[in-house]
C-alpha positions as CSV (number, residue, x, y, z in Angstrom):
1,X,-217.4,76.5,79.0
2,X,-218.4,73.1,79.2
3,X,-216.4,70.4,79.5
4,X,-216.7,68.5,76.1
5,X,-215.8,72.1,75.0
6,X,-212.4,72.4,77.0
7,X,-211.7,68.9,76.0
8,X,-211.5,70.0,72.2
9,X,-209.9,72.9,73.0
10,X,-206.8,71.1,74.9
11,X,-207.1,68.7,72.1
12,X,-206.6,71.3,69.5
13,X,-203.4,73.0,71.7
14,X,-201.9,69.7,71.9
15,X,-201.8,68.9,68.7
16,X,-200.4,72.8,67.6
17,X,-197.9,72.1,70.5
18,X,-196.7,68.4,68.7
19,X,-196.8,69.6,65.0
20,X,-194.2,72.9,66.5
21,X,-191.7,70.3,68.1
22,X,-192.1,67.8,64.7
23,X,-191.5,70.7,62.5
24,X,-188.8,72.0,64.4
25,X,-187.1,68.4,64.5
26,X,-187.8,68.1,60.9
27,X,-186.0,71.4,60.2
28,X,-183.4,71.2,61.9
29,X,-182.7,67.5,60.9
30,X,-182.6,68.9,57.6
31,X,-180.0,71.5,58.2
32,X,-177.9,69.3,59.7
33,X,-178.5,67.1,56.7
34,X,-177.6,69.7,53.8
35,X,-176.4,72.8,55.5
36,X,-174.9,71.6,59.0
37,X,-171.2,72.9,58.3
38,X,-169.7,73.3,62.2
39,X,-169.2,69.4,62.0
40,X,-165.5,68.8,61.2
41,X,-164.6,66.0,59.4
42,X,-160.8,64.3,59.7
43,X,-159.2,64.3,56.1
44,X,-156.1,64.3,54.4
45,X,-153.8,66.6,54.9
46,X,-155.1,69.9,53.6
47,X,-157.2,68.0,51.4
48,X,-161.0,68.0,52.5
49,X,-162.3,65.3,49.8
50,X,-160.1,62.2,51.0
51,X,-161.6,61.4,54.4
52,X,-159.3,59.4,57.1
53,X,-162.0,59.3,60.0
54,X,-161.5,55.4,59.5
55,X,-157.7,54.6,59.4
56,X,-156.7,50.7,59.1
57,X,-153.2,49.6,59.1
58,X,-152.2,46.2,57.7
59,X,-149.2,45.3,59.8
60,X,-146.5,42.8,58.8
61,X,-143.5,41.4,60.7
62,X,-140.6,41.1,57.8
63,X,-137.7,39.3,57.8
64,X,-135.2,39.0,55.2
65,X,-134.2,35.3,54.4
66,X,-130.5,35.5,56.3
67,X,-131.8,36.7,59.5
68,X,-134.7,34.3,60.3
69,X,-132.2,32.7,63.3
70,X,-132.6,36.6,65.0
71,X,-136.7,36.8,65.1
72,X,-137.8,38.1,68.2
73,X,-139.6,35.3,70.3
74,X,-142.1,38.0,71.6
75,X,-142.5,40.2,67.9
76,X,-146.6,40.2,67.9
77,X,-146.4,41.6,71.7
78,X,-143.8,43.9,70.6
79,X,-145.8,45.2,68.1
80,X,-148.7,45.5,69.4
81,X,-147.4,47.3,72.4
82,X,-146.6,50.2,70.2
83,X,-149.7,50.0,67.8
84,X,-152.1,50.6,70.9
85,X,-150.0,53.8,72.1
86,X,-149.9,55.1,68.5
87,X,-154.1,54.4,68.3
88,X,-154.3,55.5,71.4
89,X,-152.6,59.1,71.0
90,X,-154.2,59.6,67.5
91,X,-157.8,58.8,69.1
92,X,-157.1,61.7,71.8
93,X,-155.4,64.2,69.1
94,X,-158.1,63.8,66.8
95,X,-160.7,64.6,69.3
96,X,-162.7,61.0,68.5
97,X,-163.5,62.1,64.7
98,X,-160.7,59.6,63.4
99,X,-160.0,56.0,64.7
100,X,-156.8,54.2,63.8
101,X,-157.1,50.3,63.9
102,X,-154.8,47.9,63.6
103,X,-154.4,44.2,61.9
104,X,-151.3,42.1,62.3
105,X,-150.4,39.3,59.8
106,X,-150.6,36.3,62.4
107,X,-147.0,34.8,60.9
108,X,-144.0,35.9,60.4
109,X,-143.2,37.0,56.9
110,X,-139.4,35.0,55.4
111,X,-138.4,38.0,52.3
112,X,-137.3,36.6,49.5
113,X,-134.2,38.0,49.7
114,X,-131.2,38.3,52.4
115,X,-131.0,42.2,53.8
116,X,-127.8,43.0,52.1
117,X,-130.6,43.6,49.4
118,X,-133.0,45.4,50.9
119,X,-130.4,47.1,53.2
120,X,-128.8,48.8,50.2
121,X,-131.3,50.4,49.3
122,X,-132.6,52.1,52.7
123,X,-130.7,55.1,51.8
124,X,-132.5,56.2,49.1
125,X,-136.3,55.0,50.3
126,X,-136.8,52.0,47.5
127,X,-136.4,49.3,50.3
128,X,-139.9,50.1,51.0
129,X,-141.4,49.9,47.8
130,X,-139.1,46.8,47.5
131,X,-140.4,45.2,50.5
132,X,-144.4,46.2,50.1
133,X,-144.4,45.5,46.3
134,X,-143.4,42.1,47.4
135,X,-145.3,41.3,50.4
136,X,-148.6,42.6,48.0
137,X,-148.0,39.5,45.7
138,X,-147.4,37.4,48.2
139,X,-150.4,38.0,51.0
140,X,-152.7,40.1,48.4
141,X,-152.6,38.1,45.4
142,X,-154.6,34.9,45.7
143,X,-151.9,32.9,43.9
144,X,-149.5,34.5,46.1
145,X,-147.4,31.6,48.5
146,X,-149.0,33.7,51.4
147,X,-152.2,34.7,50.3
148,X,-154.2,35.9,53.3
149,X,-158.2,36.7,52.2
150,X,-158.7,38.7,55.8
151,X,-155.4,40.2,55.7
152,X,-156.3,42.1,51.9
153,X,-157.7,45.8,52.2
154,X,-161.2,46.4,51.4
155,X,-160.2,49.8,50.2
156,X,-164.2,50.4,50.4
157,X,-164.6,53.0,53.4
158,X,-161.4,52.9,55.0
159,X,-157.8,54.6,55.0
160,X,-155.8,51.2,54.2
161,X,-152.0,52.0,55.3
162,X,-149.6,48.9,54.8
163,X,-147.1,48.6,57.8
164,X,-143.8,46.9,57.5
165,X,-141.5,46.0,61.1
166,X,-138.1,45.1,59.6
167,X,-135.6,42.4,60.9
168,X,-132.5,44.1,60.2
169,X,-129.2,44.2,62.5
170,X,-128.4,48.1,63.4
171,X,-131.5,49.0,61.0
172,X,-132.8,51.9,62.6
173,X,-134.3,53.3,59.5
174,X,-138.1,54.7,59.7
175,X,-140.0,56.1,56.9
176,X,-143.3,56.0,55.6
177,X,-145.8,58.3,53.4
178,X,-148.7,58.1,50.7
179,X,-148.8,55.7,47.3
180,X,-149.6,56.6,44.2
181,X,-149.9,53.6,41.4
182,X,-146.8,53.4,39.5
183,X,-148.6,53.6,36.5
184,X,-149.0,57.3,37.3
185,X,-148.1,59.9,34.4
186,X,-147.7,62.2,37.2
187,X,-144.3,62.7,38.7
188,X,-143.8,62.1,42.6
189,X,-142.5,66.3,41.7
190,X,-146.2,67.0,40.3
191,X,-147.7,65.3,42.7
192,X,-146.1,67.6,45.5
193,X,-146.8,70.3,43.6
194,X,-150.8,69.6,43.3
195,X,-150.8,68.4,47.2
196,X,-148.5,70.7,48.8
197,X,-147.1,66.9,50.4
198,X,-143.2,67.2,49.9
199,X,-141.5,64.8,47.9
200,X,-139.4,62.9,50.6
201,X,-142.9,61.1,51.4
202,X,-144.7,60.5,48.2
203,X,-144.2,57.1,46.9
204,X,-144.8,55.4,43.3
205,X,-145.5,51.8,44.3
206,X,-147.8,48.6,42.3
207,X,-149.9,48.2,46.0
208,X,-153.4,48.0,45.2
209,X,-156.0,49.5,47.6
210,X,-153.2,50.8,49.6
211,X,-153.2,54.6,50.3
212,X,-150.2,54.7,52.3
213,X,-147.3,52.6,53.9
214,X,-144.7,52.7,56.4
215,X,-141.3,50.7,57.1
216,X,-139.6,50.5,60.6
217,X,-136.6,48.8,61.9
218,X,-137.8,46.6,64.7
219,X,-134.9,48.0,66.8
220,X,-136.7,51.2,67.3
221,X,-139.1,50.1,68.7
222,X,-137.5,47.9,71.7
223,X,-134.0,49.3,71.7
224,X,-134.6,52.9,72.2
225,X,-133.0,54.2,75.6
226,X,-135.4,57.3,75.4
227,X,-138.2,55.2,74.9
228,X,-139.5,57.1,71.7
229,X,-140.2,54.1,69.7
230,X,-144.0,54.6,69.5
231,X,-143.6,58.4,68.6
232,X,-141.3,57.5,65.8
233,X,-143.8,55.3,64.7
234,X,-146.7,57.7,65.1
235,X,-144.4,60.3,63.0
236,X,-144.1,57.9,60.1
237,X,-147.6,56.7,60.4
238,X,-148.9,60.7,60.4
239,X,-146.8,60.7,56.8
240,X,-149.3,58.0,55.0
241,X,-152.1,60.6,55.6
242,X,-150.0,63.6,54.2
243,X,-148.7,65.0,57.2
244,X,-145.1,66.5,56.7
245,X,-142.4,66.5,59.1
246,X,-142.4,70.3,61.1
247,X,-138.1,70.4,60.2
248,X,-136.8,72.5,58.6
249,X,-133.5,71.8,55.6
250,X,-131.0,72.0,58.2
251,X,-133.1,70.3,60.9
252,X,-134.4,72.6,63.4
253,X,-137.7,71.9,64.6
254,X,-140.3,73.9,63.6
255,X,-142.7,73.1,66.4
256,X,-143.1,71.7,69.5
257,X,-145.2,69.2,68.9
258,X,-144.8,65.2,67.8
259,X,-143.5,66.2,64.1
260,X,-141.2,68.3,65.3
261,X,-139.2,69.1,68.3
262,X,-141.9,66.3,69.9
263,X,-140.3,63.6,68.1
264,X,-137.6,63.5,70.8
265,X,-140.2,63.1,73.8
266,X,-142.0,59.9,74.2
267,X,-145.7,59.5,73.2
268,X,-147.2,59.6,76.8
269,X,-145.8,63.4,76.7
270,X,-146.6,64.5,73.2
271,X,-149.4,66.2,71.1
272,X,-150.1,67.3,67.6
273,X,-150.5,71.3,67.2
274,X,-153.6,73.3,67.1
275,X,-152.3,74.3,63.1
276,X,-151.7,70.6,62.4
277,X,-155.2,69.4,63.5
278,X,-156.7,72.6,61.3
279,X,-154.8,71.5,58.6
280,X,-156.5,67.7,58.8
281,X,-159.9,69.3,59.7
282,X,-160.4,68.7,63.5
283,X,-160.1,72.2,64.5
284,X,-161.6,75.0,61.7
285,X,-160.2,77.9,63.3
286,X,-157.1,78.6,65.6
């Protein structure tokens, strides 16, 4: 054959060869587009359609008007001490397909009120409506005394959770879970019926962008002798994405893991269980 001849001919092979690997990039690009389900996505609890691959919490020092001679010289070192151990941990757990970031109002937040207020009602979970309802027209509202425009949610393509570390003395209260607008029609009982969330961390609050929120006494997180501070506040943190606690009515733990016997152990030590991370979509099978 001559050479021109074998020329065309490679010619002709390369250009079958390049077409097969375009096609097959093309295909399979496609797939992955449309029909690629072995991805897992991170999402609500038991709830595929709300995504939390993009937590941000919106972190806020609060100190009720009576206590401002007890403020913590070091609070923002405090603080975020604990934050990175609880974005570290949920990083790990969630196998990289969810971040948790953190923003910290750079002051100190003076309530309006002294914490005789807000203490009485810690019992029965209003102090952190209370609290968060306020702090939103104050920092979120532009005509709020402490309006903040970097410190607002975007509410576009992240998880906003509001976080609230109380000044209170012997306030060792923690909670936190998910907000639905008070102008609901819905109970917080039918919206535990529809989500499978219990009650104890569904909240009715006037917070605008905010999908969850969380309260915690300051105390717990530089006081504890166990050093569980940062696991406490992972627990309350894992409630503003629907995650229940794994306790049962009378208290025994139902797991081993941080939401339930775990919550005894400090963060460094802890994990979330194979059936929690199926039920927020990081693992599809067990």
């Amino acid at each position: 054959m001559k050479k021109s001849g074998l020329i065309k001919v490679g010619t002709i092979l390369g250009l079958v060869f390049l077409s097969a690997i375009l096609f097959f990039i093309f295909e399979k690009s496609w797939q992955d587009l449309f029909f690629d389900e072995s991805k897992p996505t991170a999402h609500f609890y038991r709830d595929s359609s709300v995504p939390i691959s993009d937590i941000n919490l919106k972190v806020f020092y609060v100190v009720p008007a009576n206590r401002t001679a007890n403020i913590l010289s070091n609070w923002r070192e405090v603080i975020e001490n604990n934050l990175a151990k609880v974005s570290a941990f949920h990083v790990l757990q969630f196998r990289g397909l969810s971040r948790l970031t953190y923003d910290i109002y750079p002051e100190i937040v003076i309530l309006k009120n002294n914490e005789d207020i807000y203490n009485s009602k810690a019992n029965g979970g209003t102090v952190i409506i209370s609290i968060a309802e306020e702090l939103s027209r104050r920092v979120f509202t532009p005509s709020g005394d402490l309006y903040n425009a970097d410190s607002v949610p975007s509410g576009e393509n992240k998880y906003a959770v509001l976080g609230l570390v109380y000044e209170g003395e012997n306030f060792t209260v923690f909670n936190g879970g998910i907000v639905k607008p008070a102008s609901a029609k819905e109970s917080v009982h039918d919206f535990s019926l529809l989500s499978g969330v219990p009650e104890s961390i569904i909240f009715k609050a006037d917070l605008e962008k905010i999908k969850g929120f969380f309260l915690i006494g300051r105390d717990n997180l530089i006081n504890s002798p166990t050093a569980i501070g940062s696991t406490q506040l992972y627990e309350i943190i894992a409630h503003t994405f629907g995650l229940p606690d794994a306790i049962n009515s009378v208290g025994v733990p139902l797991s081993d893991d941080l939401m339930g016997l775990g919550r005894v152990k400090p963060i460094e030590n802890n994990y979330l269980s194979r059936k929690t991370l199926k039920d927020l979509g990081v693992l599809s099978d067990l």
